[in-house]
C-alpha positions as CSV (number, residue, x, y, z in Angstrom):
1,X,5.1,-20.5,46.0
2,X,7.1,-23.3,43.5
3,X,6.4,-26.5,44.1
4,X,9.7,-27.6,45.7
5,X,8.5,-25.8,48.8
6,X,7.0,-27.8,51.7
7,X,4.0,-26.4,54.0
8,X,4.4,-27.5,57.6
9,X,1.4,-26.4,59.7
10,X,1.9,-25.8,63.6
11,X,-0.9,-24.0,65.8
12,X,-0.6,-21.2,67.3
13,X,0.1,-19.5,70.3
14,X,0.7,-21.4,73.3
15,X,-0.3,-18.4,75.6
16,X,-3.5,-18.4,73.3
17,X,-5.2,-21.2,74.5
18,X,-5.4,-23.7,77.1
19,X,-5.1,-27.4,77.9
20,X,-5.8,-40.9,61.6
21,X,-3.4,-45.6,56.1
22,X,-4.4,-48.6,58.3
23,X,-7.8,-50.1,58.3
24,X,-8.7,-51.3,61.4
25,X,-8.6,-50.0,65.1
26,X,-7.3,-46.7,63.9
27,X,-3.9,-45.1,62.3
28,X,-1.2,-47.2,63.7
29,X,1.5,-44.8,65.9
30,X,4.2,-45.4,63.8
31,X,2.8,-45.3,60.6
32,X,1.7,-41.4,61.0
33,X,4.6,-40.9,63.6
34,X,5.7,-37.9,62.4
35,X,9.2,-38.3,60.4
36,X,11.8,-34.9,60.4
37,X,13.4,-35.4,56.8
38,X,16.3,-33.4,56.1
39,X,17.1,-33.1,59.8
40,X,20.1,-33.9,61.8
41,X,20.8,-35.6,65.2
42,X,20.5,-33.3,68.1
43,X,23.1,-32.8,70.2
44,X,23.0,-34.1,73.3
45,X,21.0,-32.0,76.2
46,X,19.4,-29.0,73.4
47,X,16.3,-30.2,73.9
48,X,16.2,-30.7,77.9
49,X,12.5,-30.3,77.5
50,X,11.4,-33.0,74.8
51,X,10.0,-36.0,76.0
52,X,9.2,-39.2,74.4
53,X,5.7,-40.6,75.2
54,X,5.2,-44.6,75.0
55,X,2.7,-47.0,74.3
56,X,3.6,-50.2,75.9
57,X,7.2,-49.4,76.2
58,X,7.0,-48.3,72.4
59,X,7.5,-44.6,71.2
60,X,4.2,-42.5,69.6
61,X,4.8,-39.4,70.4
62,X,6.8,-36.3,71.2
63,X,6.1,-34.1,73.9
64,X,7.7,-31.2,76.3
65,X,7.4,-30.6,80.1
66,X,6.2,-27.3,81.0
67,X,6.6,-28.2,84.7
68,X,7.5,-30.7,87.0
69,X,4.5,-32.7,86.7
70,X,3.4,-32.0,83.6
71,X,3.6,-32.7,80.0
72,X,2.3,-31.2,77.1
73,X,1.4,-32.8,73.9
74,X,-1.5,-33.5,71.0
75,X,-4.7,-34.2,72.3
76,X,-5.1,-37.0,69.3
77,X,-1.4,-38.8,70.6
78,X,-3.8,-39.4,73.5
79,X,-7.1,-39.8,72.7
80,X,-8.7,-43.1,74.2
81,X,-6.0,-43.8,75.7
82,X,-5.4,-45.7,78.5
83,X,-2.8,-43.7,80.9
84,X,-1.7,-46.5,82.6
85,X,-0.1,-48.1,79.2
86,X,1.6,-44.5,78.8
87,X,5.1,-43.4,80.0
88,X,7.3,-40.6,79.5
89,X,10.8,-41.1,79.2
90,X,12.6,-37.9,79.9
91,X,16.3,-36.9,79.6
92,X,17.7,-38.7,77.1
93,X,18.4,-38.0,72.9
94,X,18.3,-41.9,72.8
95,X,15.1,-44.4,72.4
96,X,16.5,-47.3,72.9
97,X,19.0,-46.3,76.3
98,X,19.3,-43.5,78.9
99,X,16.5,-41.1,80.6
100,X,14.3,-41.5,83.4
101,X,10.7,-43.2,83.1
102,X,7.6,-41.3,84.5
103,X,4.5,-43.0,84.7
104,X,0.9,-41.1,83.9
105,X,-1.6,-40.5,86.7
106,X,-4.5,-38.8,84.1
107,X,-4.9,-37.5,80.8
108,X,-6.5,-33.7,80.5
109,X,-7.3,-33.3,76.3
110,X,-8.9,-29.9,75.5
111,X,-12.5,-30.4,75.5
112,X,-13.3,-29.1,72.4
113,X,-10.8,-31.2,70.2
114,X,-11.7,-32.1,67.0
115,X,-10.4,-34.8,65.2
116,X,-12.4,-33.8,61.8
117,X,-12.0,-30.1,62.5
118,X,-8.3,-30.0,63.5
119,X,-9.0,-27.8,66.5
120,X,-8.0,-27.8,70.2
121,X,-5.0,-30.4,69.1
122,X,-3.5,-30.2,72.9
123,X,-3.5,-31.8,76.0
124,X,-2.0,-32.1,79.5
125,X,-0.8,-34.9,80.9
126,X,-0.4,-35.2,84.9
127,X,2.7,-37.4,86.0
128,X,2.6,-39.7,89.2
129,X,6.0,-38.2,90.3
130,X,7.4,-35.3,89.9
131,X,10.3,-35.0,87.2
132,X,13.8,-34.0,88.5
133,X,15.7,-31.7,86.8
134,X,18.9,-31.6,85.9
135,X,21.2,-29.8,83.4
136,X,19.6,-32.6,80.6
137,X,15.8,-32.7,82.1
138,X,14.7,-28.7,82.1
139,X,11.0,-27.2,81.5
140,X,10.7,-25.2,78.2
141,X,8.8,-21.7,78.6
142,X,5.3,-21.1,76.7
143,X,4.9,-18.2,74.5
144,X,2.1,-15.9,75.2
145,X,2.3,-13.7,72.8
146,X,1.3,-14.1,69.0
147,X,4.2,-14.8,66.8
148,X,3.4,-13.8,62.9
149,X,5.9,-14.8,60.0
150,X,9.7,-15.0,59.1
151,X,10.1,-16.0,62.4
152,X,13.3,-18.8,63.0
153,X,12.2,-21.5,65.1
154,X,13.1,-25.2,65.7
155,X,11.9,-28.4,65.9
156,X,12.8,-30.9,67.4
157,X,11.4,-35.7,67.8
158,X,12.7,-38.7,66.6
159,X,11.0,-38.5,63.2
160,X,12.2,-41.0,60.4
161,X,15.0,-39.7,58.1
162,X,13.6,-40.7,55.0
163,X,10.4,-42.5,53.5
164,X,9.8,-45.1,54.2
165,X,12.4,-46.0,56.6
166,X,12.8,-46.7,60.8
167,X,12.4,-44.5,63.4
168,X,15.8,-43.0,64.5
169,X,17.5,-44.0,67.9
170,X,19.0,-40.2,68.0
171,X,16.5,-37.4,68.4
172,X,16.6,-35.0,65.3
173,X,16.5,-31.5,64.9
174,X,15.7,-29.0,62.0
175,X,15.7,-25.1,61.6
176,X,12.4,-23.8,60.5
177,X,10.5,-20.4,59.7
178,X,7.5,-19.5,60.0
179,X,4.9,-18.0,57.5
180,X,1.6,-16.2,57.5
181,X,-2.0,-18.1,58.4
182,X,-3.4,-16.4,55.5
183,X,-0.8,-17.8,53.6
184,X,-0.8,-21.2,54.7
185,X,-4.6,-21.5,54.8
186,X,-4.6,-20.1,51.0
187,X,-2.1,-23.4,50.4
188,X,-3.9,-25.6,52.1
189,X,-7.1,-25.0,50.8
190,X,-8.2,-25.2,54.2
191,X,-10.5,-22.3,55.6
192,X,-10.2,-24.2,59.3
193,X,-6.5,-22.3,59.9
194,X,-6.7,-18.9,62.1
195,X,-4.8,-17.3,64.8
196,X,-4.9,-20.9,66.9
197,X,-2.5,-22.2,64.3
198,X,1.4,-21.6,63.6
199,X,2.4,-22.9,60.2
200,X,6.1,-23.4,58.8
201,X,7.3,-24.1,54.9
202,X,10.1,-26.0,54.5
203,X,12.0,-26.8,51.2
204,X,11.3,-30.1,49.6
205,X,13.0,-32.8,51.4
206,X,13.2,-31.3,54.4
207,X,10.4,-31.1,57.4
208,X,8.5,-32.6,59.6
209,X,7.1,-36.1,57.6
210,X,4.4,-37.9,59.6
211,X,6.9,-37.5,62.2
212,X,6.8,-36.8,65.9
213,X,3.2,-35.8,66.6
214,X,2.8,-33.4,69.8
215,X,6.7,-32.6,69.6
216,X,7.7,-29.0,70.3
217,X,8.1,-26.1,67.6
218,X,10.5,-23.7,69.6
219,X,11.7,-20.1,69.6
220,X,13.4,-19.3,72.3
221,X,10.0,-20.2,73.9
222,X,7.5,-23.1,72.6
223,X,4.9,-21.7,69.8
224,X,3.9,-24.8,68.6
225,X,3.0,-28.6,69.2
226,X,3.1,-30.9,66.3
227,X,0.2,-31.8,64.8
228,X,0.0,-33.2,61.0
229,X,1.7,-33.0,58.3
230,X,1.5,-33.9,54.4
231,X,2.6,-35.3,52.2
232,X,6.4,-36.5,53.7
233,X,8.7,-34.1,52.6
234,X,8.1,-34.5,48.5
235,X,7.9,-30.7,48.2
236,X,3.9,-30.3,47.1
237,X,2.2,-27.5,48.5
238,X,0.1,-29.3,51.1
239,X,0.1,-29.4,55.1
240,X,2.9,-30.5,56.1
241,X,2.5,-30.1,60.1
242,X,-0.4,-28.9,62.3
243,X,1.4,-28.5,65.3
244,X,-1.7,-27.8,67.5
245,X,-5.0,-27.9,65.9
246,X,-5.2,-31.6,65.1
247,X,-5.1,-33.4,62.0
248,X,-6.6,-32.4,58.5
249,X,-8.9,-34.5,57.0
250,X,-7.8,-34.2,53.9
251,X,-4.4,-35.4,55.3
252,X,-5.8,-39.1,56.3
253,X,-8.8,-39.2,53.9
254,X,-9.3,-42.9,52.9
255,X,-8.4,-44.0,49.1
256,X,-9.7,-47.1,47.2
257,X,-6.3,-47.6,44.7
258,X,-6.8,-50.0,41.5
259,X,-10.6,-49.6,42.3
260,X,-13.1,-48.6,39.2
261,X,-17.0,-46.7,39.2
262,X,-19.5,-49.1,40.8
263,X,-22.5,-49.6,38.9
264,X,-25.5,-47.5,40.1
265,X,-27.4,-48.7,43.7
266,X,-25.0,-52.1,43.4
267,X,-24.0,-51.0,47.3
268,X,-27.5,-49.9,48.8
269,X,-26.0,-49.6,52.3
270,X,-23.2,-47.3,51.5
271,X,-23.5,-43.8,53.1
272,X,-20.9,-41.0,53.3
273,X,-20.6,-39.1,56.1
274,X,-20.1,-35.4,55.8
275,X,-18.5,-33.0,58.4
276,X,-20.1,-29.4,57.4
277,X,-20.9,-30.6,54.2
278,X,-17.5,-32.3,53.4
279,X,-17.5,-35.9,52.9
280,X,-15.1,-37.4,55.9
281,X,-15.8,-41.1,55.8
282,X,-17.7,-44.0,54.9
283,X,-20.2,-46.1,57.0
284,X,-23.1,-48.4,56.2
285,X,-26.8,-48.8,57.2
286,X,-27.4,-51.3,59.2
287,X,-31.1,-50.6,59.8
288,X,-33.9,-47.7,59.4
289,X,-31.9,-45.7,62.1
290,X,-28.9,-46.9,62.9
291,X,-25.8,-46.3,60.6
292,X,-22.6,-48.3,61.3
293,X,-18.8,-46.7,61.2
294,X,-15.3,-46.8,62.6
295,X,-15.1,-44.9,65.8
296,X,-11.7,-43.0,64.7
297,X,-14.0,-40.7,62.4
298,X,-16.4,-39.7,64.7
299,X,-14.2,-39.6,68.2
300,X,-14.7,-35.6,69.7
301,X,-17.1,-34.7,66.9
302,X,-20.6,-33.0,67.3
303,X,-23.5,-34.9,66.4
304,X,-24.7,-31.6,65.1
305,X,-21.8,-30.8,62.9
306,X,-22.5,-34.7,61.1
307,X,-24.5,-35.5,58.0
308,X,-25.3,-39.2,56.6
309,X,-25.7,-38.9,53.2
310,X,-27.3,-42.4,51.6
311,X,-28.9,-43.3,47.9
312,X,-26.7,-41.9,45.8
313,X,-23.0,-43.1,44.1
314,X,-22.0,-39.5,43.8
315,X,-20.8,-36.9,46.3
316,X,-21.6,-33.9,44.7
317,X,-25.5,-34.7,43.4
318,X,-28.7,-36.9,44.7
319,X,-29.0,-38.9,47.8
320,X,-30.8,-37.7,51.0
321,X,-29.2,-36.3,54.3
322,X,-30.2,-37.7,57.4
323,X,-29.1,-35.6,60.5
324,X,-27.7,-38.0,63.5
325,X,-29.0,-37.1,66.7
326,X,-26.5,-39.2,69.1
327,X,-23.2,-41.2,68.7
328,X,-22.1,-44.6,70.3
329,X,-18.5,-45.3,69.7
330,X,-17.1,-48.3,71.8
331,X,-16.0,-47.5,75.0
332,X,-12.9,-49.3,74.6
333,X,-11.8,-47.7,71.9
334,X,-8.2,-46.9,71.8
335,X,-6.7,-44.7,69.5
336,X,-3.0,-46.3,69.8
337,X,-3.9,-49.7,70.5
338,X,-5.8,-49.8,67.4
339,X,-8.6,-51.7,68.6
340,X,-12.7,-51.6,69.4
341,X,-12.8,-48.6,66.1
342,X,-16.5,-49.3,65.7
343,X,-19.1,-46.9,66.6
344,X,-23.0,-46.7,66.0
345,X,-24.8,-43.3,64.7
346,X,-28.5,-42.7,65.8
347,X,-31.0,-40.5,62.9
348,X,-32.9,-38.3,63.8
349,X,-35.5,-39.9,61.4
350,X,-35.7,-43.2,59.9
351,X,-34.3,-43.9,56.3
352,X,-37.0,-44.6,54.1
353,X,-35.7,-47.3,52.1
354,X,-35.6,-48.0,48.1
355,X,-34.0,-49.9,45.5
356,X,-31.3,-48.3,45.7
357,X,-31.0,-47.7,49.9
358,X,-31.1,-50.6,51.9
359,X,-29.5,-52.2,55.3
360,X,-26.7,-54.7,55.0
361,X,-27.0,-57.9,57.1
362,X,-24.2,-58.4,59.1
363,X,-21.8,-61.4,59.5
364,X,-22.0,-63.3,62.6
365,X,-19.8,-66.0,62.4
366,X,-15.5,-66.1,61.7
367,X,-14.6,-66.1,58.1
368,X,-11.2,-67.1,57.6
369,X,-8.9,-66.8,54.8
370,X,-9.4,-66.9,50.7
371,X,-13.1,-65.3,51.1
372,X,-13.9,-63.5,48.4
373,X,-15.0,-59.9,49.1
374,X,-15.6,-56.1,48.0
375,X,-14.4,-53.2,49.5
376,X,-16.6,-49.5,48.3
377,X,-15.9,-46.3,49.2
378,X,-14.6,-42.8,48.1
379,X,-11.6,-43.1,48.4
380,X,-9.1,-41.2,46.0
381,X,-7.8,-43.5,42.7
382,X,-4.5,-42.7,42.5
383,X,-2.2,-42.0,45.8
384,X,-1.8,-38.1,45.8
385,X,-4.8,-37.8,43.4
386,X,-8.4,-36.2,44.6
387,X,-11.1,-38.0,45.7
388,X,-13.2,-39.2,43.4
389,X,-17.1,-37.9,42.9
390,X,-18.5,-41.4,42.2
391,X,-18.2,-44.3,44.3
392,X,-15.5,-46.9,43.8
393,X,-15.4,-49.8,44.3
394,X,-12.8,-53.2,44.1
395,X,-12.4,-57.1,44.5
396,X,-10.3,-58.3,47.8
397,X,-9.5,-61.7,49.2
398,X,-9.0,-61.8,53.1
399,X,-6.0,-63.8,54.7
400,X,-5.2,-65.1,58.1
401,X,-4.4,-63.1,61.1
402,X,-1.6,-65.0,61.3
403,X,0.0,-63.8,57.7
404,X,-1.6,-60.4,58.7
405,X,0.4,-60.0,61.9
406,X,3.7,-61.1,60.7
407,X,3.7,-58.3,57.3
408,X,2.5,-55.9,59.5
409,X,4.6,-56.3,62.3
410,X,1.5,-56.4,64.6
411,X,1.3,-58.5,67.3
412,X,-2.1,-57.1,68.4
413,X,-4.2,-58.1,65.3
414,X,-6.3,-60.4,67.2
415,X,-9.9,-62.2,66.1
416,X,-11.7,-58.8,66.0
417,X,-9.9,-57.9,63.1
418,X,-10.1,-59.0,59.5
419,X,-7.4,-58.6,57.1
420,X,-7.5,-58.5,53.0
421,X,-4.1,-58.4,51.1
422,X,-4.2,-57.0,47.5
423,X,-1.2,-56.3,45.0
424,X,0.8,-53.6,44.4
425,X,-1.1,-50.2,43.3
426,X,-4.7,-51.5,44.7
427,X,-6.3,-51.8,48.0
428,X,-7.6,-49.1,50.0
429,X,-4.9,-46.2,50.9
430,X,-6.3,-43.4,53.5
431,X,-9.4,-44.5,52.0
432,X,-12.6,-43.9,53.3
433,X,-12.4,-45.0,57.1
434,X,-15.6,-46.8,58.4
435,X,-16.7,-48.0,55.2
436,X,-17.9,-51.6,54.4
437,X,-16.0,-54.6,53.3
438,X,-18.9,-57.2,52.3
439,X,-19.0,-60.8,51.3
440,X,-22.9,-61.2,51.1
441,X,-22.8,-60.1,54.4
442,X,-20.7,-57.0,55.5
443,X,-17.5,-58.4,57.5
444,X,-15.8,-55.6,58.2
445,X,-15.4,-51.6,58.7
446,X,-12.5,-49.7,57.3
447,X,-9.7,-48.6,60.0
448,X,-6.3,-49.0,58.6
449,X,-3.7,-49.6,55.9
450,X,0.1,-50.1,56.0
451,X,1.5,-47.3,53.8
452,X,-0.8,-46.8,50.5
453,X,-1.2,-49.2,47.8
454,X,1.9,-50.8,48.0
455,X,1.2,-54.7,48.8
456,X,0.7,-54.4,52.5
457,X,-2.2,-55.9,54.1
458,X,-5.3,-53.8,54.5
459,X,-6.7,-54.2,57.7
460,X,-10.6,-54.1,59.1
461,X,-12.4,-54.0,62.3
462,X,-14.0,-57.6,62.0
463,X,-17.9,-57.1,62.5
464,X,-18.4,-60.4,64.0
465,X,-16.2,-60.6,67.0
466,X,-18.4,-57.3,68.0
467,X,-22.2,-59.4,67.1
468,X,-23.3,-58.6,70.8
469,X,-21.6,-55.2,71.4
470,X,-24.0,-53.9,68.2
471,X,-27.6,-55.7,69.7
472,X,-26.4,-54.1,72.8
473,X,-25.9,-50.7,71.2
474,X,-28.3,-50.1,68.3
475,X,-30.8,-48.0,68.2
């Protein structure tokens, strides 16, 4: 396969199965809103099944109706969501005019969806009102049988046309085909993909590109709902979309860019957290048996399945592994408000502490801007490279929310989140979500960055605004 080939991942057959850079309060929608490069606008009624689900009157994500009251999409578009900020606007290849809006009564997410994994991507969502159909507002038919490779399909959202760039106002379309699992898993390097996945390759500067997550992949009948994708349409031989299975990890691991080796034990409270043996995030001790994260990296995992790895600055040697015998997220996490991405781990046994493993006190009172602090993790040192086997660490300085808001275009970054802005090529970058940002207390966790490295704010659940919500919920 040459390297100006695209992988785009789907997940499998429909018939088969049934119903996360940003640093702070999770992946913002339309930063890993699913782009269609090399696509073209749809013409008007093709898709009479493709919905666009909103967030506050805001697009996040594709969908399709199956029926009259129901909608199909990715379990992770809806994840701690609240379905009374949701809508779904059908019957129009327009955002910004036309269609009719449907409001959401519940939210039914496979109950065994992963977000480290990437399994059980899908969902159901029940509508108030039934949708009326017309010659531009039609269901789309499932396919129940197992569809293998060379096989033409479409897909169809309002992904961005380039990167970086807007979202379109016209929905966009692309021809696709369809290649083995084998195939794709051996270019993935990903042993999770098997007959609950579809995957597509698509030439470089074409495909699905952070675009359009829980869209439909069509042929004839739908095969696929969108899922992730990676990189955005550059042509390396990486997922490009899961399109039911959820996101890769290794799509939305955390990176630390401009960083360098920290010194040996100079961050006693780091930990990595490993998801069958890989390391998936970052997180901090807090005390003996209690370890401190971002909710986004533990949301619909197994307690069973998680490791917390601590005394050691490299991944592949030392430390010890302490198994986690409950989880605490906050309950008002939500996944596309970007908010409350905290969560608490119980051990099984305490940590027996050293010189080099240690709790970190945490801030109680509101630091404002110009604080000096350090960001540590393992996150990857270059954007595209790997991650790193030792520990990285660099120097931030935080700013207002204010001046955080208004780069960002966020009008939600509020007093429970702490911002750092860093220059061109540093700052974290998909870099290890639910790690620490310390002054000599830490301050905040890793949720989110605006695009990677590329003088954007860097953004942090603050640790302070949630002082009583951690007494409360410690172990």
């Amino acid at each position: 396969m040459n390297a100006g080939l695209l992988l785009l991942l789907v997940s499998g057959t429909l018939g088969a199965v049934s119903p996360l850079n940003y640093l702070f309060g999770t992946v913002p929608k339309d930063e890993y809103d699913w782009k269609i490069v090399g696509g073209s606008d749809a013409p008007e009624g093709a898709y009479p099944y493709q919905v666009s689900l909103r967030s506050f009157g805001s697009h996040n994500c594709g969908g399709s109706i199956i029926d009259a009251t129901t909608v199909m999409t990715a379990a992770h578009c809806v994840t701690g969501s609240n379905p009374s900020y949701l809508r779904v606007v059908a019957g129009s290849n327009k955002l910004n005019s036309g269609g009719v809006t449907y409001e959401i009564e519940s939210i039914r997410a496979h109950t065994e969806y992963d977000s480290w994994r990437f399994t059980n991507d899908i969902a159901l969502l029940k509508l108030k009102t039934p949708i009326s159909f017309t010659d531009k507002v039609k269901a789309v038919d499932l396919e129940s049988e197992y569809l293998g490779a060379e096989v033409d399909c479409v897909l169809s959202g309002w992904g961005r046309l380039n990167y970086p760039g807007s979202l379109p106002n016209n929905l966009q379309h692309i021809d696709l085909k369809t290649i083995t699992s084998e195939d794709c898993a051996k270019l993935l390097n990903h042993d999770s993909v098997d007959r609950t996945h579809i995957c597509t390759l698509t030439k470089a500067g074409e495909g699905a590109c952070h675009g359009d997550s829980g869209g439909p992949l069509v042929a004839n009948k739908q095969i696929g709902i969108v899922s992730f994708g990676r990189p955005c349409a550059k042509g390396a031989v990486s997922p490009l979309n899961y399109l039911f299975g959820t996101v890769p990890k290794v799509g939305y691991e955390w990176r630390i860019v401009g960083g360098s080796d920290a010194p040996e034990g100079a961050y006693p409270y780091q930990v990595s957290l490993r998801n069958l043996g890989n390391h998936e995030c970052g997180g901090s001790i807090i005390d003996a048996t209690t370890v401190m994260t971002a909710a986004q990296c533990v949301t619909g995992s197994s307690p069973s399945f998680l490791r917390v790895v601590v005394g050691s600055n490299k991944l592949n040697s030392g430390g010890i592994a302490y198994e986690i015998e409950s989880i605490r997220a906050h309950t008002g996490y939500d996944s596309w408000r970007l908010t409350n991405d905290i969560a608490l781990l119980k051990l099984k046994t305490p940590i027996s502490f050293t010189d080099k493993v240690k709790a970190v006190d945490l801030e109680t009172e509101y630091l404002g801007a110009d604080v000096d602090c350090v960001l540590s993790g393992w996150g990857v040192l270059k954007v595209g490279g790997r991650v790193p086997n030792k520990l990285q660490h660099i120097d931030l300085k935080t700013i207002t929310n204010e001046y955080c808001a208004k780069l960002l275009f966020r009008s939600f970054i509020d007093r429970t989140h702490v911002c750092t802005f860093t220059k061109y090529r540093e700052g974290a970058c998909h870099g290890d979500a639910g790690g620490p940002l310390v002054t000599n207390k830490q301050i905040g966790i890793v949720s989110f960055v605006y695009a990677c490295a590329v003088g954007y704010p860097d953004a942090f659940t603050r640790v302070s605004a949630f002082t009583d919500w951690i007494e409360e919920n410690r172990y």
